[in-house]
One Martini backbone bead per residue (centre of mass of N, CA, C, O) as a GRO file, in nm:
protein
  126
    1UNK     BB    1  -0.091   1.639   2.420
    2UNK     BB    2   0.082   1.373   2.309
    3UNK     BB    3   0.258   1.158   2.069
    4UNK     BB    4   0.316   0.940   2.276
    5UNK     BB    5   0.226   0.622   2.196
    6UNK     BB    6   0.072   0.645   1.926
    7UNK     BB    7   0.280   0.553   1.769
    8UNK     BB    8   0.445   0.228   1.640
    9UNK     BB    9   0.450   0.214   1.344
   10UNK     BB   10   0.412   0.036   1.045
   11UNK     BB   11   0.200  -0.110   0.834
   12UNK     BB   12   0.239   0.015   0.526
   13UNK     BB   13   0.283   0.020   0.171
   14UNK     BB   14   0.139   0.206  -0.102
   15UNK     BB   15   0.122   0.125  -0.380
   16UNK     BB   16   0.022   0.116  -0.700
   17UNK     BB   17  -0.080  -0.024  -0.993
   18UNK     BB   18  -0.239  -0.152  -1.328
   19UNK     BB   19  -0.185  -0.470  -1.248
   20UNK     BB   20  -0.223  -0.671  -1.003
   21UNK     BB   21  -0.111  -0.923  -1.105
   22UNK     BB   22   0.143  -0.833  -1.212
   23UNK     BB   23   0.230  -0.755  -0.971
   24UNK     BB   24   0.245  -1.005  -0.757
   25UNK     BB   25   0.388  -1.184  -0.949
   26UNK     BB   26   0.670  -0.945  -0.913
   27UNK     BB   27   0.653  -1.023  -0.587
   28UNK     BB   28   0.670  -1.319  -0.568
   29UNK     BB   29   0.890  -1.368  -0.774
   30UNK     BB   30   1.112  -1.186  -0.788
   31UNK     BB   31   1.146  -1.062  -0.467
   32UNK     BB   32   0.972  -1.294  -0.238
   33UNK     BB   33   0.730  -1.196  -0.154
   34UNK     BB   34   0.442  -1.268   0.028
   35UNK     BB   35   0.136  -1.350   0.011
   36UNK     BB   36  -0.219  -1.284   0.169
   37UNK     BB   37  -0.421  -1.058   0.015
   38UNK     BB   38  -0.751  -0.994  -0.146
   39UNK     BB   39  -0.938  -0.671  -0.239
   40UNK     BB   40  -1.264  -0.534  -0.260
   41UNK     BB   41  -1.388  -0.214  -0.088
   42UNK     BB   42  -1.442  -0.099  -0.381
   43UNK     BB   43  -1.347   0.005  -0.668
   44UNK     BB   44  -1.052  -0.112  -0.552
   45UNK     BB   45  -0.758  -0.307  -0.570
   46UNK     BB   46  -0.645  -0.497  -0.316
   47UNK     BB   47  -0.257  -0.608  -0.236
   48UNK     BB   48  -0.105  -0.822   0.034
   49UNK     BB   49   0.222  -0.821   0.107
   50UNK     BB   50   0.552  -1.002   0.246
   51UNK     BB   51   0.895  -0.872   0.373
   52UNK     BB   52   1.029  -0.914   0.663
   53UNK     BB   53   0.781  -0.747   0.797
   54UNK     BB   54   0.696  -0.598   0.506
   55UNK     BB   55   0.375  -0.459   0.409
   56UNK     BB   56   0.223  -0.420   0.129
   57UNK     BB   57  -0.004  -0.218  -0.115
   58UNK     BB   58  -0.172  -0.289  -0.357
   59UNK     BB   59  -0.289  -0.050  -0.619
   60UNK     BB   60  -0.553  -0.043  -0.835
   61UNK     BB   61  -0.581   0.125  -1.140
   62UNK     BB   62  -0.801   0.311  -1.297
   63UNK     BB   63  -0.880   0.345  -1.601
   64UNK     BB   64  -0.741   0.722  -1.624
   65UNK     BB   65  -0.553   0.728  -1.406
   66UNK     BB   66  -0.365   0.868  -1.235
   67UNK     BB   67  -0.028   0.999  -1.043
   68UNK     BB   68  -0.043   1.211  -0.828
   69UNK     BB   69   0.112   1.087  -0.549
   70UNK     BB   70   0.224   0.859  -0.730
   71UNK     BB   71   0.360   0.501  -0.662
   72UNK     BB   72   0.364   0.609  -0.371
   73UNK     BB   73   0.065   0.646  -0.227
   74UNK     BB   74   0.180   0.534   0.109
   75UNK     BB   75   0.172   0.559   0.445
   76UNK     BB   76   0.157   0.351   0.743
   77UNK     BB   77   0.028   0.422   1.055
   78UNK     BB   78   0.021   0.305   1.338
   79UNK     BB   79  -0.206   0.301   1.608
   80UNK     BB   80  -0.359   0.286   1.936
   81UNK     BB   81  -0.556   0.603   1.874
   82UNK     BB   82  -0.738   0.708   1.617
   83UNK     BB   83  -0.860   0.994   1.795
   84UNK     BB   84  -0.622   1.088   1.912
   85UNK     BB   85  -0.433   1.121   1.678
   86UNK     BB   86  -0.642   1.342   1.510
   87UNK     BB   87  -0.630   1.547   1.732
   88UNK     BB   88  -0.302   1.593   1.700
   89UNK     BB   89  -0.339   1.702   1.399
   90UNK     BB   90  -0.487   1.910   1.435
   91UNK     BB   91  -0.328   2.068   1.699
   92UNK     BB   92  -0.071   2.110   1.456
   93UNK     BB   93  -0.205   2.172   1.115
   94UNK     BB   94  -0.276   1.940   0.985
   95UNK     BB   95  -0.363   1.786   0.725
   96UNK     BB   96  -0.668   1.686   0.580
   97UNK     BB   97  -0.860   1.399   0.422
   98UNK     BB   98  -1.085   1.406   0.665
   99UNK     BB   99  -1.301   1.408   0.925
  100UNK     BB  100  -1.296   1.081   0.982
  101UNK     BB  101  -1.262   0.769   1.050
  102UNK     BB  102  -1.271   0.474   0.882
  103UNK     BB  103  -1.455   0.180   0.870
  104UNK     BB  104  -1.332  -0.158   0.810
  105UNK     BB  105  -1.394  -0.350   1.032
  106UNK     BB  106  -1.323  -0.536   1.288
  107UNK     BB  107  -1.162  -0.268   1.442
  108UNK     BB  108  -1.103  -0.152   1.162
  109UNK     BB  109  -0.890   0.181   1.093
  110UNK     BB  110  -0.917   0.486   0.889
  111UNK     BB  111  -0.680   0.792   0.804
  112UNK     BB  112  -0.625   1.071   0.612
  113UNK     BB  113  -0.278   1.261   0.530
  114UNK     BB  114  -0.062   1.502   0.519
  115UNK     BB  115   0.276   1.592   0.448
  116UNK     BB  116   0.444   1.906   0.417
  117UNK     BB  117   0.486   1.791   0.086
  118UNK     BB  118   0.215   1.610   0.037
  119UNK     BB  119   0.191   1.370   0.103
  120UNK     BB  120   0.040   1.015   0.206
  121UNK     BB  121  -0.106   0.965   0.492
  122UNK     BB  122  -0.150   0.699   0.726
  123UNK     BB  123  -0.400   0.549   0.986
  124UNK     BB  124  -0.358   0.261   1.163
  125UNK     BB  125  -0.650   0.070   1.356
  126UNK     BB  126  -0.648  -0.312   1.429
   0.00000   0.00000   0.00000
């Protein structure tokens, strides 16, 4: 199996910040990207902009988290087939962070893993 059609583009870029809100709008007054949505699926609120097709995920660091990861948290690749993406990082020996894809509702999943450098990319199919 290839990975031919399997990855298809950028989902989003997810940033770091301290405070959302002042994120956000730092983010559509000063820069100009458009507000999406903010959400809190878990401990972390996360806050969706896009400037001229370009996505963002504001990732607010809970009070005395590090920045393990960088500033910028990870990269989203869509993916046509969210299992055989990663049935392709396992036979190729990439580094895994999660034994599954997780399930976000809606049929929409992802998936973390590290890229050579230890970078942390994420697979999202939605």
């Amino acid at each position: 199996m290839g990975q031919i059609n399997l990855f298809r583009g950028v989902e989003h870029i997810g940033i770091k910040t301290i405070n959302i809100d002042e994120g956000i709008q730092f983010y559509t007054k000063i820069l100009g990207f458009e507000f999406l949505h903010r959400k809190k699926p878990g401990l972390v609120e996360l806050a969706f902009l896009r400037l001229d097709g370009t996505v963002i995920e504001l990732v607010e660091m809970k009070e005395g988290d590090q920045f393990e990861d960088g500033v910028v948290n990870h990269l989203a690749l869509t993916v046509t087939d969210i299992e055989k993406a990663v049935d392709w990082l396992k036979e190729n020996q990439v580094t895994l962070l999660q034994d599954k894809p997780t399930a976000l509702g809606e049929e929409r999943y992802n998936f973390f893993f590290r890229g050579p450098s230890g970078e942390k990319l994420e697979l999202y199919q939605g």
